[in-house]
MMTF fields as JSON, N, C-alpha, C and O atoms, coordinates in Angstrom:
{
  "mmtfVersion": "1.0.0",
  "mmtfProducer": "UNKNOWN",
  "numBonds": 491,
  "numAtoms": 492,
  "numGroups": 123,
  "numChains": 1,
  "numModels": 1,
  "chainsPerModel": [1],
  "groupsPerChain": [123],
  "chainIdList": ["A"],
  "bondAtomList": [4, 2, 8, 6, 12, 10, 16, 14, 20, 18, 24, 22, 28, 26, 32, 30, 36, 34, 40, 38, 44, 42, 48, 46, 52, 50, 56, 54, 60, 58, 64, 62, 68, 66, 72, 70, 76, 74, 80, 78, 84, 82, 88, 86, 92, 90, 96, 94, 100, 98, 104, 102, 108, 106, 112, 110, 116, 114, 120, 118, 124, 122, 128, 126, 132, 130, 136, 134, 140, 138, 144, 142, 148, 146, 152, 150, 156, 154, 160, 158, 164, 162, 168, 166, 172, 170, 176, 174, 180, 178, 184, 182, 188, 186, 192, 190, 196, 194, 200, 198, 204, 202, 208, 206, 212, 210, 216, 214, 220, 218, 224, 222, 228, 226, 232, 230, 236, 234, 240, 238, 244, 242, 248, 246, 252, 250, 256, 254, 260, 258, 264, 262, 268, 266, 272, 270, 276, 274, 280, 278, 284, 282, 288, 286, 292, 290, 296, 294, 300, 298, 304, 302, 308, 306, 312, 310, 316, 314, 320, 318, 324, 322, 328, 326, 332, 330, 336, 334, 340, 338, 344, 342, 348, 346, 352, 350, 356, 354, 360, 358, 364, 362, 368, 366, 372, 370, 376, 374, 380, 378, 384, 382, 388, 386, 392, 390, 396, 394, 400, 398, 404, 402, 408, 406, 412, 410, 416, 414, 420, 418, 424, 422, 428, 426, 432, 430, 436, 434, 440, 438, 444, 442, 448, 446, 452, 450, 456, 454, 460, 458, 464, 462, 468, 466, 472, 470, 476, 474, 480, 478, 484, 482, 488, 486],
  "bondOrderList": [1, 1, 1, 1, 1, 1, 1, 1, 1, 1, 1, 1, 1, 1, 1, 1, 1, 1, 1, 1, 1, 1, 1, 1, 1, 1, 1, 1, 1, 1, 1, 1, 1, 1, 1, 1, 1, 1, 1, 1, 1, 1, 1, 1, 1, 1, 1, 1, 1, 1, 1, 1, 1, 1, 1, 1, 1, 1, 1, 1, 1, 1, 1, 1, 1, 1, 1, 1, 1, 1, 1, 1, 1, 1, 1, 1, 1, 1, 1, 1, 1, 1, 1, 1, 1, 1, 1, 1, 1, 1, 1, 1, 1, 1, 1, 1, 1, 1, 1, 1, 1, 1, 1, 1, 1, 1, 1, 1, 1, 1, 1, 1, 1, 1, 1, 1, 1, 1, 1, 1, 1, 1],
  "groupList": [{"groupName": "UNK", "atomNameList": ["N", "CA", "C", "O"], "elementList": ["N", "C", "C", "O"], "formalChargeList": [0, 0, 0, 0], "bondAtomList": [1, 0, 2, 1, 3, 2], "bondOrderList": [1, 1, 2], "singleLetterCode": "X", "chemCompType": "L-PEPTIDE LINKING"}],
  "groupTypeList": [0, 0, 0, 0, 0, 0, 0, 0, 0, 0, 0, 0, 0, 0, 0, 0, 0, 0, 0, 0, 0, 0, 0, 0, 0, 0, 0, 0, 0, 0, 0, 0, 0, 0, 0, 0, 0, 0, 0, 0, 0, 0, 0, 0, 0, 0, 0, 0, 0, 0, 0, 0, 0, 0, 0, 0, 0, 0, 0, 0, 0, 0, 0, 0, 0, 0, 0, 0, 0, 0, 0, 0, 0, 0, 0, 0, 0, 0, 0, 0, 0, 0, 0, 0, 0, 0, 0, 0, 0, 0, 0, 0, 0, 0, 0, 0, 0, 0, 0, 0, 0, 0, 0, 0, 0, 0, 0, 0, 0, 0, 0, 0, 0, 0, 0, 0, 0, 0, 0, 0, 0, 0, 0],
  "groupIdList": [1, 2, 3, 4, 5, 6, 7, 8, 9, 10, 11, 12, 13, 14, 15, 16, 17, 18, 19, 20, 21, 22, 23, 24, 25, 26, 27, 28, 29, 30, 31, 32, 33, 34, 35, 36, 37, 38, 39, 40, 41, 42, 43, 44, 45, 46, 47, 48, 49, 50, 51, 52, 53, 54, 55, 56, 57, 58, 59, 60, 61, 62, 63, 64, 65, 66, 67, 68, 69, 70, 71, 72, 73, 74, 75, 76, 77, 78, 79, 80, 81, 82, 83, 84, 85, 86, 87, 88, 89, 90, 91, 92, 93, 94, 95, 96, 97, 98, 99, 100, 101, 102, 103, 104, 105, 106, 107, 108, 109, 110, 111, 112, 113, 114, 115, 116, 117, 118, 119, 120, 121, 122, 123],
  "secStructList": [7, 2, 2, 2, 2, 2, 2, 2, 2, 2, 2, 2, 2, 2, 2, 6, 7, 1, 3, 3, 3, 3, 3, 7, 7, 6, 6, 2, 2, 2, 2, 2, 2, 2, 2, 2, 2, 6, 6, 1, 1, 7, 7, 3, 3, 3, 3, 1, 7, 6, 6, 1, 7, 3, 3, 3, 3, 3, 7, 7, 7, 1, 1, 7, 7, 7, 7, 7, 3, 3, 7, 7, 7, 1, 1, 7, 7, 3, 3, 7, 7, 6, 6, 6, 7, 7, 7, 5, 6, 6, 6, 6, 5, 3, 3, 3, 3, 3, 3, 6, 6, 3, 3, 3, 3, 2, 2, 2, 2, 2, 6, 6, 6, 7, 7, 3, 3, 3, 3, 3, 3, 3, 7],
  "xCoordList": [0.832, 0.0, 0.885, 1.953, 0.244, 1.237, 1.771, 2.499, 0.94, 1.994, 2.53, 3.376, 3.45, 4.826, 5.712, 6.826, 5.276, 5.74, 6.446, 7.645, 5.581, 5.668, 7.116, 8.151, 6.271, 7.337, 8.868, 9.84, 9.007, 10.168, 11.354, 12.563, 10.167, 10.923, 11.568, 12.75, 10.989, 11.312, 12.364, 13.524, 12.078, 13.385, 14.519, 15.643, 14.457, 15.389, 16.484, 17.699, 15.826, 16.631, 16.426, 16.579, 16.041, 16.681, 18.2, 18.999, 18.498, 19.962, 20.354, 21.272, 20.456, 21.031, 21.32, 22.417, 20.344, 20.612, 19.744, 18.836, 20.552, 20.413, 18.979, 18.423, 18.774, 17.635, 16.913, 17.498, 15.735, 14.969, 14.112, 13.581, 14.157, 13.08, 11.94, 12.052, 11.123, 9.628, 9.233, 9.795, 7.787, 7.247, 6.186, 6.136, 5.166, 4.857, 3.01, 2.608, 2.555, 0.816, 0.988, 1.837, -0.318, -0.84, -1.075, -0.984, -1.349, -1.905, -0.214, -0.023, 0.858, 2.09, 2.776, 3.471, 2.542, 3.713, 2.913, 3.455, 1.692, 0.846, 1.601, 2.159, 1.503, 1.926, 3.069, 3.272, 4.169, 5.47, 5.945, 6.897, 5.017, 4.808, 4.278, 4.402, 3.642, 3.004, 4.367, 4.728, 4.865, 6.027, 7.226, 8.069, 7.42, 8.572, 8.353, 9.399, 6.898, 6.716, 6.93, 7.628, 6.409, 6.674, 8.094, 8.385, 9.085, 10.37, 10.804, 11.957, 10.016, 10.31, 11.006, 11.887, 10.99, 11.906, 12.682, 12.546, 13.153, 14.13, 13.071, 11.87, 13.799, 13.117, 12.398, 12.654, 11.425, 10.889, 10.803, 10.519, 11.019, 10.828, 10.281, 10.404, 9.669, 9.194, 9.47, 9.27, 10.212, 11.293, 10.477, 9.713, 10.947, 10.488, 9.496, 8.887, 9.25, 8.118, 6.698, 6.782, 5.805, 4.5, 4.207, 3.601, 4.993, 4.226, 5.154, 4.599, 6.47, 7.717, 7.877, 9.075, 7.045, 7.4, 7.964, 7.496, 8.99, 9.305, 9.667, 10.11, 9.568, 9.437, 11.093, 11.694, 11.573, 12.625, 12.838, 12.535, 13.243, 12.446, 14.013, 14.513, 14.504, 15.416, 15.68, 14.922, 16.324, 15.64, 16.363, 16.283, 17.346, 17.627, 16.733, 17.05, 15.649, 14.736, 15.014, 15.963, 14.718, 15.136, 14.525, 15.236, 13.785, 13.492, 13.261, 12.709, 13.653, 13.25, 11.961, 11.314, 11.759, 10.123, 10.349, 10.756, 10.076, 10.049, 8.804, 8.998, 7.737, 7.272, 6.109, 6.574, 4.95, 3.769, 2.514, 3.047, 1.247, 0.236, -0.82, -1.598, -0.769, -1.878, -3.442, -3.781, -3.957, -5.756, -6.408, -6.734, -6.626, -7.55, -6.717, -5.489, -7.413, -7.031, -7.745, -8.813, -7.49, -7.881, -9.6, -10.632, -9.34, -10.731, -11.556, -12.678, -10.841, -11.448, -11.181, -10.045, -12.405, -11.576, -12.382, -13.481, -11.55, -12.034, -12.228, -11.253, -13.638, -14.036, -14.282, -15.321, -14.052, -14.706, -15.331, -15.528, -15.553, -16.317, -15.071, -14.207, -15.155, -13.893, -14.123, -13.292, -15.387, -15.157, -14.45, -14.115, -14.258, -13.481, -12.158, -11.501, -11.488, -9.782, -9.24, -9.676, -8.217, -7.71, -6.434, -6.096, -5.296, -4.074, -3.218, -3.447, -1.917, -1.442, 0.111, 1.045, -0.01, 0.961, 0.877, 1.867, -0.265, -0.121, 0.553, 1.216, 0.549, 0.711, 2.44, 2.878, 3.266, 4.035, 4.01, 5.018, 2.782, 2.921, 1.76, 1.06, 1.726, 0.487, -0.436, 0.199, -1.364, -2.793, -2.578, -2.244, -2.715, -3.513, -4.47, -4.654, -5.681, -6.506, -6.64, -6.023, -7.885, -7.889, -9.55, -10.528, -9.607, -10.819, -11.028, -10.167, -12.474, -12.804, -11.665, -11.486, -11.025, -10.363, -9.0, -8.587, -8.447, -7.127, -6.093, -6.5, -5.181, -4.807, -4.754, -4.634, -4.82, -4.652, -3.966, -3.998, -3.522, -2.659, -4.457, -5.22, -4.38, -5.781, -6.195, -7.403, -4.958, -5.234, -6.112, -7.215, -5.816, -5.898, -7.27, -8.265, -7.418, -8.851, -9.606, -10.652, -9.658, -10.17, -10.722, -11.849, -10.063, -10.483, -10.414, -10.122, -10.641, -11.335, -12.601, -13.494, -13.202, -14.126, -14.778, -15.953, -13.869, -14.141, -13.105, -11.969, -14.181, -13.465, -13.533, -13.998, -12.996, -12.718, -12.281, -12.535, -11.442, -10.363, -9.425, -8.504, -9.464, -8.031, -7.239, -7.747, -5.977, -5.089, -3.909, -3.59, -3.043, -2.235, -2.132, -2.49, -1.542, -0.48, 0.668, 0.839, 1.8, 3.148, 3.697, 3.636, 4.638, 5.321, 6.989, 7.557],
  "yCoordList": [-1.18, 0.0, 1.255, 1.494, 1.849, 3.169, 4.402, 5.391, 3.625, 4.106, 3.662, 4.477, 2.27, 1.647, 2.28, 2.788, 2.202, 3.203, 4.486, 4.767, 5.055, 6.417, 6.665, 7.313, 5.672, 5.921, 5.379, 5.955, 4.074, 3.586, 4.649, 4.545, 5.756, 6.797, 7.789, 7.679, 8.551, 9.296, 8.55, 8.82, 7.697, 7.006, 6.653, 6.596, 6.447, 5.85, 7.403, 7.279, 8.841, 9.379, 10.62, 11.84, 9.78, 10.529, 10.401, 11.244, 8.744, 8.396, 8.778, 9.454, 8.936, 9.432, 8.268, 8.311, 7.055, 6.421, 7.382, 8.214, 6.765, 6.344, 6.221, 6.993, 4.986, 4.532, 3.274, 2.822, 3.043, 2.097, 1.506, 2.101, 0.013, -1.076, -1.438, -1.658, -1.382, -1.885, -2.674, -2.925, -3.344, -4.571, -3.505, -2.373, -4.079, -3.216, -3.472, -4.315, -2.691, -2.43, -1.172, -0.314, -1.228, -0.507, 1.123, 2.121, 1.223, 2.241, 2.912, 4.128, 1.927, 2.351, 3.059, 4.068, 2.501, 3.196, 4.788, 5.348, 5.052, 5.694, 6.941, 7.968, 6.687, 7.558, 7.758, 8.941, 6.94, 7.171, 8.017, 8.75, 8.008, 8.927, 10.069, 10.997, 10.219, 11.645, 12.552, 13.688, 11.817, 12.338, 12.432, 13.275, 11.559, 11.515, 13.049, 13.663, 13.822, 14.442, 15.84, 16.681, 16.18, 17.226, 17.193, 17.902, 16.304, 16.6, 15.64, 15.829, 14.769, 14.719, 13.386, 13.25, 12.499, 11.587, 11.664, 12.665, 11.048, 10.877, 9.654, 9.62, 9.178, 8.087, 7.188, 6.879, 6.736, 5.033, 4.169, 4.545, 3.269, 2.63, 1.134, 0.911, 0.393, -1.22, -1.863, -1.609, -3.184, -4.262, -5.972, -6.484, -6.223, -7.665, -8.419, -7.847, -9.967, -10.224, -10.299, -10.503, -10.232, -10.119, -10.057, -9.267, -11.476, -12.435, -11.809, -11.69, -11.41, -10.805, -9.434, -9.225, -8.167, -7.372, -6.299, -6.251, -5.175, -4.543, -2.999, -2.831, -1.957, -0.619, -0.278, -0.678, 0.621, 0.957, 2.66, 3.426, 2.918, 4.539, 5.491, 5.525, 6.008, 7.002, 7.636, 8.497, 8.331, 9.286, 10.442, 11.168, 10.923, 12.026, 13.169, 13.885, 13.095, 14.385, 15.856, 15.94, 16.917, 18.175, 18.546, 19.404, 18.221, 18.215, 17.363, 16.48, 17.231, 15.742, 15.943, 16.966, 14.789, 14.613, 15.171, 14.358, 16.569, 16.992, 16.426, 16.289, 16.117, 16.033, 14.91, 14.42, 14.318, 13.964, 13.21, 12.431, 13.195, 13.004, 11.97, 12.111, 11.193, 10.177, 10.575, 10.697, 10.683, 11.308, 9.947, 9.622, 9.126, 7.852, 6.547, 6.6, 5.459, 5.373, 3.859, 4.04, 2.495, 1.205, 1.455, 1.274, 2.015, 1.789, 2.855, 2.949, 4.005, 5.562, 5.911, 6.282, 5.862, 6.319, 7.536, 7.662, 8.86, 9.963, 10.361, 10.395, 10.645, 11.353, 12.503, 12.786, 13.51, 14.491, 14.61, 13.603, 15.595, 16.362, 17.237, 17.921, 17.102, 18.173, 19.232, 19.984, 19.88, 21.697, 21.973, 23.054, 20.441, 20.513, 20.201, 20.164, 20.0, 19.785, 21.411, 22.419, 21.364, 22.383, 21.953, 20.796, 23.583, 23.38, 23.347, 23.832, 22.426, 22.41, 23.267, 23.29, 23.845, 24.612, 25.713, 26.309, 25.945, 27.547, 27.077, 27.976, 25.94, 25.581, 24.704, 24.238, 24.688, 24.223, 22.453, 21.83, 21.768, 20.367, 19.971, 20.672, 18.974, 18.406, 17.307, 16.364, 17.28, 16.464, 15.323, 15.665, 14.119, 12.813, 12.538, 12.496, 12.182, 11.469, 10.762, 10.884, 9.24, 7.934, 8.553, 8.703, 8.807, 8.852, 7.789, 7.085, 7.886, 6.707, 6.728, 5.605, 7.457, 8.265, 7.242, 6.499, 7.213, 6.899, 8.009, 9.037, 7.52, 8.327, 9.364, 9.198, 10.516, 12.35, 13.417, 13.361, 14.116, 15.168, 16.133, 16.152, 16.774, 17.818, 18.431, 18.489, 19.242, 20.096, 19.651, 20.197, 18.623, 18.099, 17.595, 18.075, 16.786, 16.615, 17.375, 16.911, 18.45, 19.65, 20.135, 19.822, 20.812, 20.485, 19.583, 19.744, 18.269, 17.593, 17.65, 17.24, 18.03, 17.85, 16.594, 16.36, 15.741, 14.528, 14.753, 15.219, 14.122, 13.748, 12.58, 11.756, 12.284, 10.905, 10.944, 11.848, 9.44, 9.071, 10.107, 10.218, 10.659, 11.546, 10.178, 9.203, 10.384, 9.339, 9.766, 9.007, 11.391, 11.926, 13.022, 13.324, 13.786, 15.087, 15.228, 15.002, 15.605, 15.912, 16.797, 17.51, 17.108, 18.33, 18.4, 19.254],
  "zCoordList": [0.0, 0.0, 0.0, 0.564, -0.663, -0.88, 0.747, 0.836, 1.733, 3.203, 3.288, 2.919, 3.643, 3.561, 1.991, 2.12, 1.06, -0.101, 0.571, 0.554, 1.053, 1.201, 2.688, 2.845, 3.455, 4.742, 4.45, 4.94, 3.501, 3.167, 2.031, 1.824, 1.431, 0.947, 1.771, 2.097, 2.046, 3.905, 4.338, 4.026, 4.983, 5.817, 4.751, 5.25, 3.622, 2.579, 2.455, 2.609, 2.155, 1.719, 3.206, 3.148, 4.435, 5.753, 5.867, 6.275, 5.265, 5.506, 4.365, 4.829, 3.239, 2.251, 1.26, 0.704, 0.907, 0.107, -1.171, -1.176, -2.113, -3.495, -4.55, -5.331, -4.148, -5.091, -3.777, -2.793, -4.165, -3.045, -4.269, -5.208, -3.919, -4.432, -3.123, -1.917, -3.832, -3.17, -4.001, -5.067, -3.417, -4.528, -4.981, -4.5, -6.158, -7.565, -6.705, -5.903, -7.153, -7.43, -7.858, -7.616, -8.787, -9.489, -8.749, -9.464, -7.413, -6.854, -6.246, -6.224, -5.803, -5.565, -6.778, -6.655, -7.826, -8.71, -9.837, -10.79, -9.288, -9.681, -8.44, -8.825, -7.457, -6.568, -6.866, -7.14, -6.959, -7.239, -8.09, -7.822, -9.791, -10.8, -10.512, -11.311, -9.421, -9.26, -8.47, -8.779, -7.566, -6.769, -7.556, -7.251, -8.664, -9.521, -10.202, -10.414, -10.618, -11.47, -10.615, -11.182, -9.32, -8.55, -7.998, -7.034, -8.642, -8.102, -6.516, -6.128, -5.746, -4.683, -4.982, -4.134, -5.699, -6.274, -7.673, -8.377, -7.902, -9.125, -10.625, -10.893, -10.99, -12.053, -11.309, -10.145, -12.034, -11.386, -12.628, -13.765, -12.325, -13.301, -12.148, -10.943, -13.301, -12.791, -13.9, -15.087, -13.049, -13.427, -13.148, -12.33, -13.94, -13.377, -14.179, -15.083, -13.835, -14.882, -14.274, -13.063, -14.579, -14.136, -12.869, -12.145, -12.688, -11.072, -9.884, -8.791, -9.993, -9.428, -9.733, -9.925, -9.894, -10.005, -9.331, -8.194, -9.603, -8.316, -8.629, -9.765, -7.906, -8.523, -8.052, -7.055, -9.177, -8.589, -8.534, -9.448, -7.648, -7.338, -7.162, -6.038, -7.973, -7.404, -6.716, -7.162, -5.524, -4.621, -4.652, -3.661, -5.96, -6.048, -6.823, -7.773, -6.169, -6.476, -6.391, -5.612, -6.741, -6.712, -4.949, -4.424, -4.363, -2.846, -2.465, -3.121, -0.964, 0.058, 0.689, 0.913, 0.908, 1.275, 2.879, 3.71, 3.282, 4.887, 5.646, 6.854, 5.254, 5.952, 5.522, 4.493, 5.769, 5.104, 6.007, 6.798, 6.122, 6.397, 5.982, 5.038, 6.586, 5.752, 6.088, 7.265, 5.502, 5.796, 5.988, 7.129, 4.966, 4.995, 5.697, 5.765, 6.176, 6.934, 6.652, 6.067, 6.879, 6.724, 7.2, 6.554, 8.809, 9.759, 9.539, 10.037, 8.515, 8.692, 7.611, 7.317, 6.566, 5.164, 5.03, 5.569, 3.956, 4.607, 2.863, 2.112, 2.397, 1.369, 0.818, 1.414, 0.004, -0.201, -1.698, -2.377, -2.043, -3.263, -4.203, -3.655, -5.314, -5.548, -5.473, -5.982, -4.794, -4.137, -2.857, -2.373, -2.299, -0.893, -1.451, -0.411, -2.22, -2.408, -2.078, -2.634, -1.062, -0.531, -0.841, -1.091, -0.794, -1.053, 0.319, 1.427, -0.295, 0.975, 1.117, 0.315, 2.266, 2.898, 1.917, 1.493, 1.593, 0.581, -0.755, -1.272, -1.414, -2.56, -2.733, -3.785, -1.147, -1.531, -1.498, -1.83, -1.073, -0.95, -1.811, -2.542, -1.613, -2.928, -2.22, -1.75, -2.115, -1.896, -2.909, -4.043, -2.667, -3.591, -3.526, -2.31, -4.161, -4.096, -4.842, -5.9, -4.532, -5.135, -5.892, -5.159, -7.202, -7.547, -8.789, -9.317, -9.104, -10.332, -11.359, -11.832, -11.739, -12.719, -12.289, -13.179, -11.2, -11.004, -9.564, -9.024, -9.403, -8.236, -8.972, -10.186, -8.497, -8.813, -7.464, -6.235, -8.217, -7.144, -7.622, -8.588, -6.263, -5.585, -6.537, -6.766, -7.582, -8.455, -9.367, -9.409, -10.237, -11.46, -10.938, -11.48, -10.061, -9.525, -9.586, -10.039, -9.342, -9.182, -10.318, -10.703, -10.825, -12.86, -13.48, -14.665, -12.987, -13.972, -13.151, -13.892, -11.728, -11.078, -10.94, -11.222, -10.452, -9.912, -8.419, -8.331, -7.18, -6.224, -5.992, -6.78, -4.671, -4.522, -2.752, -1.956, -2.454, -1.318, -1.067, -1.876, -0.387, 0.155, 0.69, 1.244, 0.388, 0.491, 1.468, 2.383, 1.207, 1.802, 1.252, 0.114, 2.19, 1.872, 2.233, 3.43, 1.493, 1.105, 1.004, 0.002, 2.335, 1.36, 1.324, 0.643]
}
């Protein structure tokens, strides 16, 4: 699930590694591409054959991940409308959400006006 994703990045480039492998789903490497694209990681790419697959995530991004928030929650999943997507820290972190559409950063949700799962915020 894309919180072990998320926390194994954080801790990966607290110490100053490199690049980090995780195992592959569809909803992990969707996130990974969204973070690859705002700069907070480096390349991703996924390796492997079908049944064995595994993401491989760079972590020399143009910024490190300071901080991040998980909203939804296994026991507590937390929904909105896309008139409720708010920005975060005054535009310097980015919102995900899980909508019909596919994971989305707040914005893009927003104009396309579909909401969905709040998933996290990042900054």
């Amino acid at each position: 699930m894309y919180i072990d994703l998320l926390t194994k990045i954080k801790n990966a480039q607290s110490v100053g590694k490199r690049s980090l492998k995780t195992r592959f789903s569809k909803q992990d490497k969707a996130v990974a591409e969204i973070l690859s694209r705002h700069g907070y990681v480096g390349a991703v790419e996924v390796k492997g054959r079908p049944s064995k697959r595994f993401i491989f995530v760079g972590l020399q991004g143009k910024r490190p991940v300071e901080g991040c928030k998980f909203l939804s929650k296994p026991s507590l999943r937390e929904y909105t409308g896309y008139r409720d997507l708010y920005r975060v820290k005054g535009g310097h972190g980015i919102l995900l959400v899980s909508t019909p559409k596919g994971v989305m950063e707040g914005r893009e949700a927003k104009k396309e006006k579909v909401g969905g799962e709040l998933l996290f915020k990042i900054w």
